[in-house]
C-alpha positions in Angstrom: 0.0 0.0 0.0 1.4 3.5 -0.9 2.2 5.9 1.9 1.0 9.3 0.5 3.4 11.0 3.5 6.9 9.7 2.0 8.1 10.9 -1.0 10.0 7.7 -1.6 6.3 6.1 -1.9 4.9 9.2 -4.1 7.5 8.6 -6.7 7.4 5.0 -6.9 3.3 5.8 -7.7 3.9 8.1 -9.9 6.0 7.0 -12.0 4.0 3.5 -12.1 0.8 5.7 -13.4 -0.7 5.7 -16.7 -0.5 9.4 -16.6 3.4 9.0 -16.1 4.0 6.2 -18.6 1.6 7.5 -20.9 4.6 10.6 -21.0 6.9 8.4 -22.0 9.1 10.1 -18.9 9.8 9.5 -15.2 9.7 11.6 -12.2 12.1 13.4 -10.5 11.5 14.9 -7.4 8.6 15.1 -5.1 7.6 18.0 -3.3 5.1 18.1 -0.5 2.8 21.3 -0.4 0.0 22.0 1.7 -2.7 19.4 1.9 -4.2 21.0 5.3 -5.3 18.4 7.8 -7.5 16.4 5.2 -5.2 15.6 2.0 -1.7 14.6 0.7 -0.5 17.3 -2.2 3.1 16.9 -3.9 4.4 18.7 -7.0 6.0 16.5 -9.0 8.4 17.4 -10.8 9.3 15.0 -14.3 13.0 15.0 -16.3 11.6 16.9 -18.8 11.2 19.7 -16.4 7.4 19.6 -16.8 5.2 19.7 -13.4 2.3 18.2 -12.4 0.3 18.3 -9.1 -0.3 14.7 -7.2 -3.6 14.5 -4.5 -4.1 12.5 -2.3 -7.7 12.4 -1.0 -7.4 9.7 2.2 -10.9 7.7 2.7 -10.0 9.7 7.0 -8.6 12.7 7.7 -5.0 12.8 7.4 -4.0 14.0 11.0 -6.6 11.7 12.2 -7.4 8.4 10.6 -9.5 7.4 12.6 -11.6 10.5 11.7 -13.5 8.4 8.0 -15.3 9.9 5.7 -18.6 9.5 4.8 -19.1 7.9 0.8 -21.8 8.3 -0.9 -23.6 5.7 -3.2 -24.4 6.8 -6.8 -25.6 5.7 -10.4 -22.4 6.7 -12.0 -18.3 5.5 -12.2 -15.9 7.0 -14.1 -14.9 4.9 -16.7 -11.7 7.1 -18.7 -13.4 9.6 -20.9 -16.6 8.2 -20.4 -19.6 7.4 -17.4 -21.0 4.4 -17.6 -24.1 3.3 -14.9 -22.9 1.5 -12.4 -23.9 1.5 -8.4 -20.0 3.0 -7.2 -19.0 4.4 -3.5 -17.9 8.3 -4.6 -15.4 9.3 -2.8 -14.1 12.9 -2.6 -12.0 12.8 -5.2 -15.0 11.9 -7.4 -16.4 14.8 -6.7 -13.4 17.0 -7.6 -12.7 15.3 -10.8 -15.8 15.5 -12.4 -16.3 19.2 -11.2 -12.7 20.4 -12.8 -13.7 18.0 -16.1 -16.2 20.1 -16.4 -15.4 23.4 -15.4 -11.8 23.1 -17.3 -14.2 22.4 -20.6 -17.3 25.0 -20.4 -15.8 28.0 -19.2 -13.6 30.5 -20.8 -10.2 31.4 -19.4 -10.1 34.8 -19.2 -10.4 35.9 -15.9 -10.0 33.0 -14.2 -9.3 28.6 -14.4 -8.9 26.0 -12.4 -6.3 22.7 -13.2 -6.9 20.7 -15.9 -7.8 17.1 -14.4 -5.4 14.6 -16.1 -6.2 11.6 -14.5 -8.4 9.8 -11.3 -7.2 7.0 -10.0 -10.5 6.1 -7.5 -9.1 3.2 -6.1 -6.5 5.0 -4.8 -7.8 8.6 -4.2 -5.3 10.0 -6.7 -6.0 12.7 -9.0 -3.0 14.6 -11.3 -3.6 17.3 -12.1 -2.1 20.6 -13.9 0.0 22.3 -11.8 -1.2 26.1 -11.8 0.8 29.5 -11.2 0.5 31.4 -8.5 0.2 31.9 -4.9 -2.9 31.7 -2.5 -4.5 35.0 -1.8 -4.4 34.2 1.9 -0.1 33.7 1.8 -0.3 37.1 0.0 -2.6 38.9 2.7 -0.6 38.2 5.5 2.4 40.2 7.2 5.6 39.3 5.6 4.4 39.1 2.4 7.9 41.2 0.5 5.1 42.8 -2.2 1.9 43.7 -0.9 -0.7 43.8 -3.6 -1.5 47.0 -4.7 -4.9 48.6 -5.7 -4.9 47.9 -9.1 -4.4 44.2 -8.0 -7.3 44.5 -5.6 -9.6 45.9 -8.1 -8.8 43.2 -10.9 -8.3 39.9 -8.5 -12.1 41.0 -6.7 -13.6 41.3 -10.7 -12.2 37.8 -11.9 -13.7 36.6 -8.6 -17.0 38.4 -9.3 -16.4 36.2 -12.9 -16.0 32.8 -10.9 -19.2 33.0 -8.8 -21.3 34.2 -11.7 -19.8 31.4 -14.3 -20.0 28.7 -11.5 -23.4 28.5 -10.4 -24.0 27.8 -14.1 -21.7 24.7 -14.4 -23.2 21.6 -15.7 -22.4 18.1 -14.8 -23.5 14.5 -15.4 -25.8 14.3 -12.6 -26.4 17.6 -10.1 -27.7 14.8 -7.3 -24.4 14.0 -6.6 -23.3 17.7 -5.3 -27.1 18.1 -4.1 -26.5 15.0 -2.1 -23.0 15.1 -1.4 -21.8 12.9 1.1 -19.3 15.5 2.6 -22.8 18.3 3.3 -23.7 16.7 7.1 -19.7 16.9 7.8 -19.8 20.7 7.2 -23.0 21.3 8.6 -21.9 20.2 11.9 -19.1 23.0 11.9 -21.6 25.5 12.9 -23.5 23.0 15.8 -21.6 25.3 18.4 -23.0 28.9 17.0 -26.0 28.8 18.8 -24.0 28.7 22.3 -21.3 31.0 21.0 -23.6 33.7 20.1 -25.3 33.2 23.2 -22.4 33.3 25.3 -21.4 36.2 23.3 -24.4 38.5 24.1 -25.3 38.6 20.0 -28.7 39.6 19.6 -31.6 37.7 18.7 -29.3 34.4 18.4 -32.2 32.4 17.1 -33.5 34.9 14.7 -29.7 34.9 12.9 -29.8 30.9 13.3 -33.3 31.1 11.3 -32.0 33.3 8.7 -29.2 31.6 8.4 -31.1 27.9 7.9 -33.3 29.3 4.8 -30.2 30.0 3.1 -29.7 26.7 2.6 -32.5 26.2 1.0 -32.0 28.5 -1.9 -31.3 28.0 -5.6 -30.6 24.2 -4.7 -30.6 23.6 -8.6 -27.6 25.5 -8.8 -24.1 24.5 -8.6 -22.1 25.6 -5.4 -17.8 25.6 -4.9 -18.8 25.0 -1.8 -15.3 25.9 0.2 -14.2 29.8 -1.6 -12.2 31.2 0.9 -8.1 32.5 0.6 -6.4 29.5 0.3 -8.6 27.9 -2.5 -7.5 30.6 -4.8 -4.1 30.8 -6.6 -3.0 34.6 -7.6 -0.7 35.1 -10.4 -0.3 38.8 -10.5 2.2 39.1 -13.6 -0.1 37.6 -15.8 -3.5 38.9 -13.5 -5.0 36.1 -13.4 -6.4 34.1 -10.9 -7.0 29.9 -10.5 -9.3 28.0 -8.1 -8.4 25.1 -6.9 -10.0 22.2 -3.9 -12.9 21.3 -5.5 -13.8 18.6 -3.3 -16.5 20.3 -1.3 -19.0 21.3 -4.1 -22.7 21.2 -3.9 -25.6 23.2 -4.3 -26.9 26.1 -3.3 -27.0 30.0 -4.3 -23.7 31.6 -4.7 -24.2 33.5 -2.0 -22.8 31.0 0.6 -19.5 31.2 -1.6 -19.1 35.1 -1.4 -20.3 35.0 2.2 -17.9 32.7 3.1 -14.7 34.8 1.5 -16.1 37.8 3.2 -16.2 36.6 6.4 -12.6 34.8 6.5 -11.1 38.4 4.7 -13.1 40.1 8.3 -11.1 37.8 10.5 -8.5 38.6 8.5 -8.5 42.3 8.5 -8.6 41.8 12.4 -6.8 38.9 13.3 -3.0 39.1 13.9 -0.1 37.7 11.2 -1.9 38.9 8.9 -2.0 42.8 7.1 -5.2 43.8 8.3 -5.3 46.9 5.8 -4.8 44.5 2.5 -7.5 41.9 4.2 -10.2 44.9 4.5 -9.2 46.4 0.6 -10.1 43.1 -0.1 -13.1 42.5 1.0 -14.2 46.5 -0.3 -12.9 45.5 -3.6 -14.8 42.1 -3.8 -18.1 44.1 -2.0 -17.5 47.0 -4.8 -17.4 44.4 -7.9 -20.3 43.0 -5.9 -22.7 45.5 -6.2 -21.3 47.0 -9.5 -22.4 43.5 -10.8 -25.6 42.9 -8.8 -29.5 44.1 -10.3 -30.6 44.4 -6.6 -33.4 41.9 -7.2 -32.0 39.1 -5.3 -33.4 38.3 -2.0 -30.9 35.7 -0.6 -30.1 36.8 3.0 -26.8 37.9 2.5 -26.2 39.2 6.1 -27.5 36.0 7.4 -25.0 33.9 5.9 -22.6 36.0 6.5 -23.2 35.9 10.5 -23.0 32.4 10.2 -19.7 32.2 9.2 -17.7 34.9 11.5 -19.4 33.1 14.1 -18.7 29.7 12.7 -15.0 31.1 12.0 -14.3 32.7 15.2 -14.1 29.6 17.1 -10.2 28.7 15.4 -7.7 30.2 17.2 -5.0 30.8 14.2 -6.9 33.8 13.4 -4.7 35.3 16.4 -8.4 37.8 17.4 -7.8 38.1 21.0 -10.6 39.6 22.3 -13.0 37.0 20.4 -16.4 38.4 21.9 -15.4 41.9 20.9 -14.4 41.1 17.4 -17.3 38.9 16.3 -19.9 41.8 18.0 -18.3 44.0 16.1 -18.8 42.2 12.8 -22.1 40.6 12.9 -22.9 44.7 13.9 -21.9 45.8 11.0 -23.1 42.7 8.7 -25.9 45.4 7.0 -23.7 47.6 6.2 -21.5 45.6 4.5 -23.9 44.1 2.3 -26.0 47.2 1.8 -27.0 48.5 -1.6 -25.2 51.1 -2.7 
């Protein structure tokens, strides 16, 4: 069985892989990148200088194995190029590959991409995929960062984002009921079992009426596709060439594009307060992405915007690498100030 931590193990995969032989090449080198606490990520790097990204999804979380996750049962396996029907357990990586199939294939890329899928190995968990350029906007929005982005960069990296969520919720795949029913949606809904209390203990105001609000959301444009996990580190800046790619697909579903933009905004708010980070490029941000927003926006939507929103500082708030201090104080603050920050201009 392959070890997905060693690189002596990720080369002997890789260069066993279709993918790899199909080259007509070897690999190199191995280099391990961030995977978070769920997945295994390595650049590989083959002798004819070419990359190409290695990911690991593990059937438990990777810090904790004994942590599975859940699989859901569908009508459809991956078969190449092509689906056949067939009763198959899909895993995560499922869900990511045929999400970047598509979306690599029915959108242009002008503003924005994502990697081109090259091959799934489902036994395995393995997709290879295209290594893309740049660097996540959450490395570039904290502290040390040696060239801070500028407005210009604000103003362009908020419109091709703007791009994403209105392209995306169009995206078209084999069968919708596998993101509507995704087997990863009861995992993520438990993050926020603990809001209730922490809004309570945080003296928010009318906790149940934001817990209401917050519930229809989810029930929203349920026919439409959803990222499902658009926050900094999913999206891959390449300032020479302005142009941004998102990546981690593996959390799609459905639901109204709000819950995507809601969910950036509130992790660029922690941000803009939170220390190791530059709280000033965090809160351009977010006014840049809000700006594009509302440039972009007819004002006839009704999605609760503010809702959502709420539910995710509070949600967020409880993860400690945010470096808030006072907690309470910061997440008053911010659901406070939720209208305003989605108000019509």
């Amino acid at each position: 069985m392959t070890n997905f931590a060693e690189a002596t193990d990720v080369l002997a995969y890789a260069n066993d892989s279709s993918y790899v032989r199909a080259r007509k090449t070897t690999v190199a080198t191995a280099i391990q990148l961030s995977g978070g606490m769920v997945n295994f990520v390595w650049r590989l790097t083959l002798t004819d200088a070419s990359t190409v990204i290695l990911k690991h999804f593990p059937p438990s979380l990777r810090v904790n194995p004994a942590f599975a996750f859940p699989q859901g049962t569908v009508l459809y396996t991956l078969f190449h190029t092509h689906i056949i029907h067939s009763y198959y357990p899909l895993e995560r990586c499922e869900l990511e590959y045929i999400a970047l199939r598509a979306a690599t294939s029915q959108f242009p890329k002008e503003k924005w991409s994502a990697p081109i899928p090259y091959s799934l190995d489902a036994a395995n968990y393995v997709i290879l995929e295209q290594d893309m350029p740049g660097v996540s906007l959450f490395d570039l929005l904290k502290q040390e960062v040696d060239q801070p982005l500028s407005t210009s960069d604000f103003n362009w990296i908020a419109s091709s984002l703007l791009a994403f969520l209105t392209d995306v919720k169009s995206l078209v795949v084999p069968d919708m009921s596998i993101y509507a029913n995704s087997p990863l949606t009861p995992i993520m809904n438990r993050m926020y079992l603990r809001n209730r209390t922490r809004m309570i203990d945080f003296d928010i105001p009318r906790p149940q009426d934001w817990l209401d609000r917050a519930a229809a959301c989810d029930l929203v444009a349920t026919d439409s596709f959803l990222f499902g996990d658009f926050w900094p580190s999913s999206i891959l800046v390449d300032v020479s060439h302005k142009r941004v790619a998102i990546i981690d697909w593996e959390l799609a579903r459905t639901g109204h594009f709000g819950l995507d933009l809601t969910q950036m905004m509130a992790n660029l708010a922690l941000m803009g307060r939170g220390q190791g980070y530059n709280n000033a490029a965090a809160n351009n941000m977010a006014t840049a992405i809000m700006a594009a927003w509302k440039r972009a926006t007819s004002g006839a939507d009704t999605f609760d915007f503010e809702a959502a929103y709420v539910k995710r500082v509070v949600q967020l708030s409880q993860y400690s690498h945010w470096g808030l201090g006072n907690v309470q104080a910061a997440v008053q603050d911010l659901v406070a100030a939720a209208p305003n920050v989605f108000a019509a201009t």
